[in-house]
C-alpha positions in Angstrom: 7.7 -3.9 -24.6 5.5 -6.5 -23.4 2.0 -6.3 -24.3 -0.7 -5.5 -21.5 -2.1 -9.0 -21.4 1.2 -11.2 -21.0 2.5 -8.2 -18.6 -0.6 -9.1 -16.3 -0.6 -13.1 -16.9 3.4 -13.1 -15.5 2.2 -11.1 -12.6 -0.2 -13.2 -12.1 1.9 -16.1 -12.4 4.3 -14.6 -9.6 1.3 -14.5 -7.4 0.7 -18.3 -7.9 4.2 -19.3 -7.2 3.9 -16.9 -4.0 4.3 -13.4 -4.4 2.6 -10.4 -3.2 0.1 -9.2 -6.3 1.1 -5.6 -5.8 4.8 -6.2 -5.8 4.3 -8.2 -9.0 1.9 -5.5 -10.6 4.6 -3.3 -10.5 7.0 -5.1 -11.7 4.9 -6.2 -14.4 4.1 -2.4 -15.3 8.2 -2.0 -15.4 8.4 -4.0 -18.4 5.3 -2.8 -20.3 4.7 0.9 -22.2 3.9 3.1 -19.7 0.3 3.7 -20.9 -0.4 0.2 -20.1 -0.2 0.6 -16.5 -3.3 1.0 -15.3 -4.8 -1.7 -17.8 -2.1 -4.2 -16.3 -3.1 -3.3 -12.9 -6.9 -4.1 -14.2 -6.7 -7.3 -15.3 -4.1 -8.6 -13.4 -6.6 -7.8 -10.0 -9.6 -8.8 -11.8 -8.9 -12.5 -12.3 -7.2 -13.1 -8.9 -9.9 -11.8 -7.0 -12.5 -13.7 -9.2 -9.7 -16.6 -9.3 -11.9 -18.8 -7.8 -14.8 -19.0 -10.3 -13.0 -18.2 -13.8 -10.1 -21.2 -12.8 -12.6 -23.5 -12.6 -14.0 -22.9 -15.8 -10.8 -23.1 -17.4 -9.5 -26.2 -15.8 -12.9 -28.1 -17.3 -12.0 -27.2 -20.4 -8.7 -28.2 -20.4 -7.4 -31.8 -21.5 -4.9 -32.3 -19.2 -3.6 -29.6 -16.4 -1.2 -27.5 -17.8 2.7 -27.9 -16.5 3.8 -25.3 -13.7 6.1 -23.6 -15.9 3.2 -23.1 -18.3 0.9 -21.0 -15.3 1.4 -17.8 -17.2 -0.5 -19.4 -19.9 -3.2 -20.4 -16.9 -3.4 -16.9 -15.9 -3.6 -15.7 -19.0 -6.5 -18.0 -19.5 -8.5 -16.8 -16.6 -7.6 -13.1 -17.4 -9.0 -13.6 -20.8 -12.2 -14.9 -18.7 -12.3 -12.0 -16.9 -12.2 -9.6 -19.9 -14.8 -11.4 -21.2 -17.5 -12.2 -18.4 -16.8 -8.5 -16.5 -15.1 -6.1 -18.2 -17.5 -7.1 -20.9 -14.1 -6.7 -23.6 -15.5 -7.5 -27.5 -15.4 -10.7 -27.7 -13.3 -10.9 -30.6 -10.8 -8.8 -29.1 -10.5 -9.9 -26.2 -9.8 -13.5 -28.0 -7.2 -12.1 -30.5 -5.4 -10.1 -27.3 -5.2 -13.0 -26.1 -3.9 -15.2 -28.8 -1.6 -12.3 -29.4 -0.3 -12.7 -25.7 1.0 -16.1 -26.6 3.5 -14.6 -28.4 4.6 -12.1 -26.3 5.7 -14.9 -23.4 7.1 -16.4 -26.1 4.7 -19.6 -25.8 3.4 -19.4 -29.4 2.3 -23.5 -29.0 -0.5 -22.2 -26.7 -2.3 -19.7 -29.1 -4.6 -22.8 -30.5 -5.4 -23.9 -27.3 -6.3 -20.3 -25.7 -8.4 -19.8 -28.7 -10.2 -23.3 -28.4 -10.8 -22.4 -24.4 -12.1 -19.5 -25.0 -14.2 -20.2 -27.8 -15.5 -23.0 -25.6 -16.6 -20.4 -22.8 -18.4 -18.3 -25.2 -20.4 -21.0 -27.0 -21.7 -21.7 -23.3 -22.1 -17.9 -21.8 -25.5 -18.0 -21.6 -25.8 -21.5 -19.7 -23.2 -20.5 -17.5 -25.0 -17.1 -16.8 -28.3 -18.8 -16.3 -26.6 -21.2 -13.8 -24.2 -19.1 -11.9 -25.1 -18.3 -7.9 -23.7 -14.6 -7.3 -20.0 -14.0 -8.0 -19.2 -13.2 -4.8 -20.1 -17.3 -3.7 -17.5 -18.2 -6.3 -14.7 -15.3 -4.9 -12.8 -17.8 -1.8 -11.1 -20.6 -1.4 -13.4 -23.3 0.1 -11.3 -23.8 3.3 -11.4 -20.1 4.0 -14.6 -19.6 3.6 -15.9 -22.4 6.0 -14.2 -21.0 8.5 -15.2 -17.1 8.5 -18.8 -18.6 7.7 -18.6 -21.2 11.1 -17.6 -18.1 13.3 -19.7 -15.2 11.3 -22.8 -17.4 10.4 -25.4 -15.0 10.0 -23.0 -11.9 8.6 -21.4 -14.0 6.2 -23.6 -13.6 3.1 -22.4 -9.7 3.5 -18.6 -10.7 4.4 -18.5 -12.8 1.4 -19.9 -9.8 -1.1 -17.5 -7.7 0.5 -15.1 -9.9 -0.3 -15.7 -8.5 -4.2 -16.3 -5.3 -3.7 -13.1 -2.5 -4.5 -11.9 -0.7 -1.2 -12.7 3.0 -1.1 -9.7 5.6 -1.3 -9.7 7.0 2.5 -7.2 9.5 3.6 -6.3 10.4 6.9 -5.5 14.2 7.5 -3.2 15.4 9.3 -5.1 17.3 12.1 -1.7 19.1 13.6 -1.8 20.8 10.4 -4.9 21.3 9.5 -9.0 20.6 10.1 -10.5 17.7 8.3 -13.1 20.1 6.8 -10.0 22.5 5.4 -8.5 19.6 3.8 -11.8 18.7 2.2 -12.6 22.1 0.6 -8.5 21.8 -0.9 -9.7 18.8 -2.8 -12.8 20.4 -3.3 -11.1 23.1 -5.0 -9.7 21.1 -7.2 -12.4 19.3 -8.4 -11.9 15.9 -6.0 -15.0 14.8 -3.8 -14.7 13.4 -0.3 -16.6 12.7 2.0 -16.3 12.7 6.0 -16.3 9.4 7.7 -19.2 9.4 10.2 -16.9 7.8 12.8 -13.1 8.9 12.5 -12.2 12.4 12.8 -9.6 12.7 10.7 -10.8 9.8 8.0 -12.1 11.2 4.3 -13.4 8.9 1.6 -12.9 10.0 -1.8 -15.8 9.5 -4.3 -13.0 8.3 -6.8 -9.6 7.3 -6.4 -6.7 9.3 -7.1 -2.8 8.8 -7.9 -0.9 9.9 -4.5 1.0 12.5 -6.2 -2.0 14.1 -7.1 -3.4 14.5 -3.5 -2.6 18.2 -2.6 0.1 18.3 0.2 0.8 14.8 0.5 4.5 15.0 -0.5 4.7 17.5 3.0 2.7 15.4 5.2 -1.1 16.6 4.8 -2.4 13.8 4.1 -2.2 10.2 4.4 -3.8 7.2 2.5 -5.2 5.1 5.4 -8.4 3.3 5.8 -11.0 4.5 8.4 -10.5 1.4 10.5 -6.4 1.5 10.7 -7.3 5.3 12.1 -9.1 4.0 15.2 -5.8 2.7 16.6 -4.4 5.7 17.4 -6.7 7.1 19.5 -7.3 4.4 21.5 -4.0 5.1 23.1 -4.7 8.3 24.1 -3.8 10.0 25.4 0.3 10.3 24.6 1.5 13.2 25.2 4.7 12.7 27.5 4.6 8.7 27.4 6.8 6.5 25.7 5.0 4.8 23.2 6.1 1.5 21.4 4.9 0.6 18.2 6.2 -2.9 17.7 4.8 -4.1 14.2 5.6 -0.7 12.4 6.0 -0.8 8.9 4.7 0.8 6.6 4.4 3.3 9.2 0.8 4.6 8.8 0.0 4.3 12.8 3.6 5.3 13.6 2.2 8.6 12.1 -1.2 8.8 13.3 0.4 8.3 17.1 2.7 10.9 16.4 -0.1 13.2 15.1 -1.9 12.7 18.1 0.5 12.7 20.9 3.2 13.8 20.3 4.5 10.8 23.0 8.1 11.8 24.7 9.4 9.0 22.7 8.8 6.7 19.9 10.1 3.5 19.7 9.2 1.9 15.5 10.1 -1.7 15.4 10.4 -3.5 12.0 11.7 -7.0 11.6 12.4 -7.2 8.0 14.7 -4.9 6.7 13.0 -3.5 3.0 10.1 -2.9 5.0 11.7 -0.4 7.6 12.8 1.0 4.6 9.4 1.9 4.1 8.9 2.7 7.5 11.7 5.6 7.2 10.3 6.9 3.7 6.8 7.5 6.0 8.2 8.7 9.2 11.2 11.2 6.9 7.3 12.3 4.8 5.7 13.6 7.8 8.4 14.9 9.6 7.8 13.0 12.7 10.3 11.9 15.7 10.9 8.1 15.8 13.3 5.6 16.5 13.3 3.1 14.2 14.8 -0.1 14.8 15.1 -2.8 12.6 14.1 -6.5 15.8 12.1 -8.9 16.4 9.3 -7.6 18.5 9.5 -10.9 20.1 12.7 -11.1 21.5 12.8 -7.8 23.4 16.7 -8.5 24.7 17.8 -7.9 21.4 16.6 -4.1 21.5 15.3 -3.1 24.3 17.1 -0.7 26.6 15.0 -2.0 30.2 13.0 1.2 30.2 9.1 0.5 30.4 6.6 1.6 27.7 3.4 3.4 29.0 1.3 2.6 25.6 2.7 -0.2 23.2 0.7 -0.8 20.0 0.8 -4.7 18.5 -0.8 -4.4 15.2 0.3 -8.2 15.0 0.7 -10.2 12.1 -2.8 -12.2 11.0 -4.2 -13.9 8.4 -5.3 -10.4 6.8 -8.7 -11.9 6.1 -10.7 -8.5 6.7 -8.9 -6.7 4.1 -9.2 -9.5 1.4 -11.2 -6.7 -0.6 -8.0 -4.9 -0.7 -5.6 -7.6 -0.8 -7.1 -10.0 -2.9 -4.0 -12.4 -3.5 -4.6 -13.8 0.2 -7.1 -16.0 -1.3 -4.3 -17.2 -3.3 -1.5 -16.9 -1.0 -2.8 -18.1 2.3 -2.7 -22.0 3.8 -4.9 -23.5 6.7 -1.0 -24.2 7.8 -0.7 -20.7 7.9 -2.7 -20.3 10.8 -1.2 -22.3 13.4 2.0 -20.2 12.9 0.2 -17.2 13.3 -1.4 -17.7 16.7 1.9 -18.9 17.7 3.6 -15.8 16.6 0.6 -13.8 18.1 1.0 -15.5 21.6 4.5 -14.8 21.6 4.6 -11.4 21.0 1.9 -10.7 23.6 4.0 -12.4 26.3 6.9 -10.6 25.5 5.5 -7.3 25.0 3.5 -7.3 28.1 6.7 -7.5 30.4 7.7 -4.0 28.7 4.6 -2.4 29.8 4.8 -0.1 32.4 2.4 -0.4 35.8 -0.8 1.7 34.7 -0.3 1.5 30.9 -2.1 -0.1 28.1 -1.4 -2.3 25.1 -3.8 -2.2 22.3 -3.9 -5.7 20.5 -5.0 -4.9 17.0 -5.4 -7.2 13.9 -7.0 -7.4 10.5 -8.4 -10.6 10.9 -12.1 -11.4 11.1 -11.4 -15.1 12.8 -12.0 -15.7 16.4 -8.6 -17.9 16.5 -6.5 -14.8 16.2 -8.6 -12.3 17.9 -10.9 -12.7 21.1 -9.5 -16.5 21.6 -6.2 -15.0 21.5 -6.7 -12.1 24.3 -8.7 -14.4 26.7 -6.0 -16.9 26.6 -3.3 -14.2 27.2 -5.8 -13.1 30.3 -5.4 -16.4 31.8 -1.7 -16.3 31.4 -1.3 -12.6 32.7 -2.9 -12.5 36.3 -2.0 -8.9 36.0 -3.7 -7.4 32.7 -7.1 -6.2 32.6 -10.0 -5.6 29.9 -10.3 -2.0 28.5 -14.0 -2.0 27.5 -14.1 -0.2 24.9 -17.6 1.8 23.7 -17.8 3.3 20.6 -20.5 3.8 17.9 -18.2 1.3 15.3 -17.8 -2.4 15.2 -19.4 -4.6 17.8 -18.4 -6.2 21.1 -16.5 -9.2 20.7 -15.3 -11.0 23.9 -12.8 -8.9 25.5 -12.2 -6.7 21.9 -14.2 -4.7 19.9 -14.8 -6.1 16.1 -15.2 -4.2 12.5 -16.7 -6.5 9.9 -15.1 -5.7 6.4 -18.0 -3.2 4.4 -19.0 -1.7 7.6 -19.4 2.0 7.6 -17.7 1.8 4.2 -14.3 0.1 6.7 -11.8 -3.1 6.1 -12.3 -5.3 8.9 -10.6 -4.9 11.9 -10.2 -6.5 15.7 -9.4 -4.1 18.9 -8.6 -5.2 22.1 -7.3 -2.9 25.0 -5.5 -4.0 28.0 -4.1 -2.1 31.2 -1.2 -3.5 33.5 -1.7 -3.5 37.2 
């Protein structure tokens, strides 16, 4: 078995060479003891999302940059880093675990210089400490963080710290089932705090984070894990009952269920592109026991799936950057490109156009992203008004978020929420 360390530093490795963090946590927990799970899971989400203020430190004490096939021994370096500056780790141990993890990815050339890097950080802690600006400063890419700063200018020294922060545990209950306030006193009962989101009916926050399995009816359908802010979708359909309903960016399926919950519409249409995914998308749907056709199409080319009857509500929970839900996802520091963006407003535009001409006379598509950049939110729904003589602005008025443009905007950290854009339109 592969020790905790060297399981985290390959994972991490995937991550620079493009893969999703929690896919490779997983993975890396598969070939490690089983007790080393949640350790792996540590230090492997520790030093990417502090990736951009431990790297440095390593690359300036490094010779010459290490060869790409060497990056596990760069993420083990920075992981070491981040056992050492937060985790607080002995430093001795956390040197020799270290050293030790050399081995393990069979790399033993690289114990000297690990120890000489880290050695080196050590000898300098307290300058560094007397000279660093807060952590969060040091937490995003440069590019990224120009950008969220030039369109968020006076929020951004709180979108930046809630960049660092870990995302709370919220759970959305099932309210065909049961009352909010039942579910509570069931955790209650067992000995699990939550608390009542001031703005979601059916969102509660745990005070600590819990294992799924352990969550008391989740395997029936109770209870799902959800944050506050994916629950507001939902509802802004309603109502549902008797419609067909469209959800066209589906998987995993958490607002597939919440629209199911709250309607229940005449029918569902799921939509789900990539094929694993819908996968998912099935697991959800078959867990809470709801009604929906799943389809595994592009959203975008509706001639491919759709039968030629209209929708009266569609859902686009459209693909984005993911930037207000970096605390969550803290590899899209790593994984996104300023490239990426121009595809993505492409992609957005397209799938408005298209899904607009399903709409029905009277009904309304909810545009929803987790984006906090203009590009992909309000710029995108008042170019699509200028296109589509024939849509018109749902204001909408709620005691979350803010007005922006034609939408309605969550900043990541408010009310305790991952940040989230809203827009609601109504055909003609």
């Amino acid at each position: 078995m592969m020790s905790a360390r060297a399981a985290a530093a390959r994972a991490v490795a995937a991550v620079l060479a493009g893969r999703a963090l929690d896919a490779a946590v997983d993975h890396a927990r598969g070939r490690a003891a089983g007790a080393e799970g949640p350790l792996i899971q540590q230090l492997a989400y520790g030093a990417v999302r502090y990736w951009f203020r431990l790297e440095p430190l390593v690359a300036a004490r490094l010779r010459r940059p290490l060869k790409r096939r060497d990056s596990d021994i760069h993420a083990l370096l920075v992981i070491a880093l981040y056992e050492l500056l937060d985790m607080r780790t002995p430093d001795h141990a956390a040197v020799d675990a270290a050293v030790e993890a050399t081995r393990a990815l069979r790399k033993p050339w690289a114990g000297k210089l690990v120890n000489a890097v880290l050695r080196g950080v050590l000898r300098q802690r307290e300058a560094l400490a007397a000279t660093e600006e807060p952590v969060h400063d040091h937490a995003w890419p440069q590019w990224l963080a120009t950008m969220i700063a030039a369109d968020w200018p006076a929020d951004w020294p709180a979108i930046a710290a809630s960049g660092t922060a870990r995302a709370p545990m919220t759970l959305r209950v099932n309210t065909l089932r049961m009352a909010r306030e039942r579910y509570q006193e069931r955790l209650a009962a067992l000995g699990h705090e939550a608390s009542a989101h001031p703005s979601v009916a059916s969102a509660l926050t745990l005070s600590r984070p819990l294992p799924v399995e352990a969550l008391p009816g989740f395997a029936e359908g109770d209870v799902t894990v959800q944050d506050a802010a994916a629950q507001l979708a939902a509802p802004l359909l309603m109502p549902l009952s008797g419609l067909r309903a469209l959800d066209a960016c589906a998987a995993p399926g958490g607002k597939t269920g919440h629209l199911a919950e709250l309607g229940p519409p005449a029918k569902l249409v799921a939509l789900e592109q990539d094929a694993d995914r819908a996968e998912d998308l099935r697991a959800t749907c078959q867990r809470l026991a709801i009604a929906a056709d799943i389809r595994v199409a592009d959203a975008s080319r509706p001639r491919d799936w759709w039968d030629g009857r209209a929708f009266d509500r569609i859902l686009l929970d459209a693909p984005c950057s993911g930037t207000g839900v970096i605390r969550r996802h803290p590899d899209i520091r790593l994984l996104r490109r300023p490239s990426d963006l121009d595809a993505l407003t492409v992609l957005q535009d397209r799938l408005l156009s298209a899904l607009w001409s399903l709409l029905a006379p009277g009904g309304i598509l909810l545009y929803a992203t987790c984006s906090l950049l203009r590009r992909e939110n309000a710029e995108r729904i008042d170019r699509f008004l200028q296109r589509e003589r024939d849509a018109e602005v749902i204001p909408i008025a709620a005691d979350w978020g803010r007005t922006e443009g034609p939408g309605r905007q969550i900043l990541p950290g408010e009310a305790d929420m991952d940040g989230f854009f809203y827009a609601c339109l109504r055909r003609h």
